[in-house]
matplotlib code that plots the C-alpha trace (Angstrom):
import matplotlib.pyplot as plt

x = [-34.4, -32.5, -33.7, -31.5, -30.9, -31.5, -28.4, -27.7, -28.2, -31.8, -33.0, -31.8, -33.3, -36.6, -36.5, -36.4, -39.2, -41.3, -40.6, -40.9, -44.3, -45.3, -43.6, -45.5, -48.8, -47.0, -45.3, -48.2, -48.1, -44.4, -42.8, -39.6, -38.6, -37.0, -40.3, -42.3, -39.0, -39.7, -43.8, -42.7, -40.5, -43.0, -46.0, -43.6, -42.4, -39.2, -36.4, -35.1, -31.6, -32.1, -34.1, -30.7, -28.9, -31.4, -31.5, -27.9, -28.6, -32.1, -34.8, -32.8, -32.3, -36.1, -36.2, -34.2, -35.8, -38.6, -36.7, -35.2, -38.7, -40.3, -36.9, -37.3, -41.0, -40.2, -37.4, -40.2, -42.6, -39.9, -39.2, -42.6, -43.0, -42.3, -41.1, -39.1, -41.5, -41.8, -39.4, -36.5, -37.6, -41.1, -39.1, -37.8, -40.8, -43.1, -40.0, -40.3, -44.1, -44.0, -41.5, -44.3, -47.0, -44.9, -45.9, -48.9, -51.2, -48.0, -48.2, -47.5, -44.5, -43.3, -44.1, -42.0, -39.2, -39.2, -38.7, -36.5, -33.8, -34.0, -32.6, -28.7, -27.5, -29.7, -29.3, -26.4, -27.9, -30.9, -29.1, -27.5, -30.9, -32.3, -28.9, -29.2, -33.1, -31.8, -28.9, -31.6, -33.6, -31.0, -29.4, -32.7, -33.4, -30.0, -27.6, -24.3, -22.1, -18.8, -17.9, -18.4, -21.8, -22.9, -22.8, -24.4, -27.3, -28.1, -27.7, -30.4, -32.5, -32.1, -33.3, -36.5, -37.3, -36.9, -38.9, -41.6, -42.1, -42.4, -45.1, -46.9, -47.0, -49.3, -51.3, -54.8, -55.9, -57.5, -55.4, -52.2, -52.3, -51.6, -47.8, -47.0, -47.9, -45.5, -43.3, -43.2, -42.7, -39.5, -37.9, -38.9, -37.3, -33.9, -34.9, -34.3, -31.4, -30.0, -30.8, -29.5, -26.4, -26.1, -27.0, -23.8, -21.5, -21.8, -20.1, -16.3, -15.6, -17.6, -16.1, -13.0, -13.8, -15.8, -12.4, -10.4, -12.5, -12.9, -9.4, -9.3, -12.0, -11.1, -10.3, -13.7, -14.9, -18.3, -17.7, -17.3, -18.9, -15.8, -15.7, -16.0, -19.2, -18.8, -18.8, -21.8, -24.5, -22.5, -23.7, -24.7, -26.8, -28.3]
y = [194.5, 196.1, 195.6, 194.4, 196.8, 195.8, 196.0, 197.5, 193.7, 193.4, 196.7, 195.0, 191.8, 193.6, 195.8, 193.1, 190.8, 194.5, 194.8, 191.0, 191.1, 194.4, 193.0, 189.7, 190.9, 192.8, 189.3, 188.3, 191.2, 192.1, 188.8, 189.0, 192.7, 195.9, 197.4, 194.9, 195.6, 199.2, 198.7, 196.5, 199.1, 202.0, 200.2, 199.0, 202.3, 201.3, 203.7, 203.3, 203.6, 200.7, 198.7, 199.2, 197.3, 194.8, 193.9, 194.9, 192.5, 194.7, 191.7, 188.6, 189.6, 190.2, 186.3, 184.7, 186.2, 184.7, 181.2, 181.6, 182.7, 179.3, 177.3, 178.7, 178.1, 174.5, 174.2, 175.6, 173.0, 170.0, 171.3, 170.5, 167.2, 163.6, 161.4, 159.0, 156.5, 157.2, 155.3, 157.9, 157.9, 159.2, 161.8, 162.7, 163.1, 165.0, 167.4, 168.3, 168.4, 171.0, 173.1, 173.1, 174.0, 177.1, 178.5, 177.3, 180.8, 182.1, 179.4, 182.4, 183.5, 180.3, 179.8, 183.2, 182.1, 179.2, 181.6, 184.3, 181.7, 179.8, 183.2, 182.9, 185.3, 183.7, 180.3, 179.8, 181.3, 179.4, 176.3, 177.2, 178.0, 174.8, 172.2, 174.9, 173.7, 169.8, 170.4, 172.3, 168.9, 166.6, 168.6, 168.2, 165.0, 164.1, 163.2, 163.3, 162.1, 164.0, 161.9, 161.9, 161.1, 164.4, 166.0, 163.0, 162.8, 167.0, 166.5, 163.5, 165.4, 168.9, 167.0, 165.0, 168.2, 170.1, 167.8, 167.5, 171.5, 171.7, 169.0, 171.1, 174.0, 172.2, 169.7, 170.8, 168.0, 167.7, 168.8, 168.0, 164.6, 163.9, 166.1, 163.8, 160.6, 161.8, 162.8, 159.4, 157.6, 159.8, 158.8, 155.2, 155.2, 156.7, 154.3, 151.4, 152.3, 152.5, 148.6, 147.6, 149.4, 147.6, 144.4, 145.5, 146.5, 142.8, 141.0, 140.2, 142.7, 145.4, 145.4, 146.2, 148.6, 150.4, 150.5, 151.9, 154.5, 155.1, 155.4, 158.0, 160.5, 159.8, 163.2, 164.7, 166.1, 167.6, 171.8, 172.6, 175.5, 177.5, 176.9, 179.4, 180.7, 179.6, 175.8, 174.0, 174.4, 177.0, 180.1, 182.5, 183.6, 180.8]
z = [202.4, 199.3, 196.1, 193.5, 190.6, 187.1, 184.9, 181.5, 180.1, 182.2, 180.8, 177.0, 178.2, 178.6, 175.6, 173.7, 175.2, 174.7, 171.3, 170.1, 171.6, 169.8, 166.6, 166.0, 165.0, 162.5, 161.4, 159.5, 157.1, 156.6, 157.8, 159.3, 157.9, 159.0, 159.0, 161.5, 163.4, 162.9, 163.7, 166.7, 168.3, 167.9, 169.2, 172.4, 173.2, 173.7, 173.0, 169.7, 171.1, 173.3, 171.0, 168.6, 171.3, 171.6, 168.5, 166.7, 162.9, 163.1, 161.8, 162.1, 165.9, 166.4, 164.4, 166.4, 169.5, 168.6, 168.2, 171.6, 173.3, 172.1, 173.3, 176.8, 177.1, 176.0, 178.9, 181.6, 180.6, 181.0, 184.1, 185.1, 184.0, 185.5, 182.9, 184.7, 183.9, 179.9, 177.4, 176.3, 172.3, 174.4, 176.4, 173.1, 170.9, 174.1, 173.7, 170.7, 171.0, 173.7, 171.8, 168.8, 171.3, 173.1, 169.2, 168.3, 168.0, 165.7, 163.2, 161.0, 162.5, 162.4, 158.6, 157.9, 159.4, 157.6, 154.7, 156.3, 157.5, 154.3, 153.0, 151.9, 154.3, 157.0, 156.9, 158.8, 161.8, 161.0, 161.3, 164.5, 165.8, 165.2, 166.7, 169.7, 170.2, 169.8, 172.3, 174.8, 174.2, 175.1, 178.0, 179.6, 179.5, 180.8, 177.9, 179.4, 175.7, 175.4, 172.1, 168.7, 170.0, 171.1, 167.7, 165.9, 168.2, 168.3, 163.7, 163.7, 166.1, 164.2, 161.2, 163.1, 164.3, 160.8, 159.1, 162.2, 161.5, 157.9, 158.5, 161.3, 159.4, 156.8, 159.4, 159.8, 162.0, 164.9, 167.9, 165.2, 165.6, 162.1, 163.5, 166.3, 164.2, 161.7, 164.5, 165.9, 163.1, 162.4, 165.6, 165.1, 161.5, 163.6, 166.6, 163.8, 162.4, 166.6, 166.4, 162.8, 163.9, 167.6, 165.4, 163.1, 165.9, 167.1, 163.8, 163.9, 160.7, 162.0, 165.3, 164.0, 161.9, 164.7, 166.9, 164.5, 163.7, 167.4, 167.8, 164.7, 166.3, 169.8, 169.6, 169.3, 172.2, 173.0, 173.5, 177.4, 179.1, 178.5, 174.9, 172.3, 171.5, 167.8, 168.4, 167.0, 170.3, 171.8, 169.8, 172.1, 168.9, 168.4]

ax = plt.figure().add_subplot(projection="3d")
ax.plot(x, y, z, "-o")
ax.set_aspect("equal")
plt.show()
């Protein structure tokens, strides 16, 4: 039987999983830098040429390759679990608890990039970084919106999850359970305001008000597969 031949992008894929894990130890020290990227590279043994290609923006590359690592641990671990049986708000918050947990030895990683991406020349890509993690969230667990919806459901959950990790990084409790009580009670504060607005959507002057506006962004549409990569969750940087 043939083996299949790795491509130019595997042998970049690779490089860069080398490098990130050489890199992180270095993360503590230097934070988010050119030189852990420099340390990172040397102690991989990757070839600086490739490692160029890996990671073109130098440090906020090996940053957000780090973001991206704990996003696709957090989609292997939902792939695993059963939740049919769990109220969605719970599908939710577990999410978001098994995205904190895919970095929960590099608490100081985590912390840096909280710094790095707060940076003005980083934040946008910060941003992006973070709705990418909220659209992951809700791909998985089956939304299916194509409206206005979409986008206001990926910003609340960007900012529940924003908040939830500034709060981590400070949470000394046992086993963080001072993070997902706080993380719960940010989705029930959201949760509520689902219901006050249901309640609203049932009175006469709402109603109508709620239809035209529906009829004014009727035109907003989720971003397809074929959509540029620039769209908000469609960054293939992000």
């Amino acid at each position: 039987m043939t083996k299949s031949r790795k491509t130019e992008a595997d042998h970049i894929e690779i490089a860069r999983e080398k490098v990130l894990a050489a890199a992180l130890p270095h993360v503590v020290f230097d934070g988010w830098s050119a030189e852990t990227l420099r340390e990172g590279v040397a102690d991989s043994g990757v070839d600086a040429g490739l490692a160029a290609q890996a990671f073109p923006r130098g440090s906020l590359d090996l940053a957000l390759a780090f973001h991206r690592a704990g996003d696709a641990g957090m989609l292997a671990a939902l792939e695993g679990e059963d939740m049919s049986g769990i109220r969605f708000r719970d599908r939710i918050a577990h999410a978001v608890r098994l995205r904190l947990e895919q970095v929960e030895r590099e608490k100081d990683a985590v912390r840096h990039g909280v710094a790095f991406f707060a940076l003005p020349a980083n934040v946008a890509e910060g941003v992006s970084a973070i709705w990418k993690t909220a659209d992951l969230i809700w791909t998985a667990l089956g939304d299916t919106s194509d409206d206005l919806n979409w986008y206001s459901k990926r910003a609340t959950l960007s900012a529940v999850y924003s908040a939830t990790v500034l709060y981590w990084l400070g949470d000394d409790s046992d086993g963080h359970q001072g993070t997902w009580d706080f993380l719960d009670r940010r989705i029930d504060d959201v949760m509520g305001i689902e219901k006050l607005k249901a309640k609203a959507r049932a009175t006469p002057v709402v109603k109508d008000l709620l239809a035209a506006q529906s009829r004014f962004f009727d035109w907003v549409k989720a971003p397809k597969g074929d959509a540029p990569d620039d769209l908000p969750g469609r960054s293939g940087k992000g």
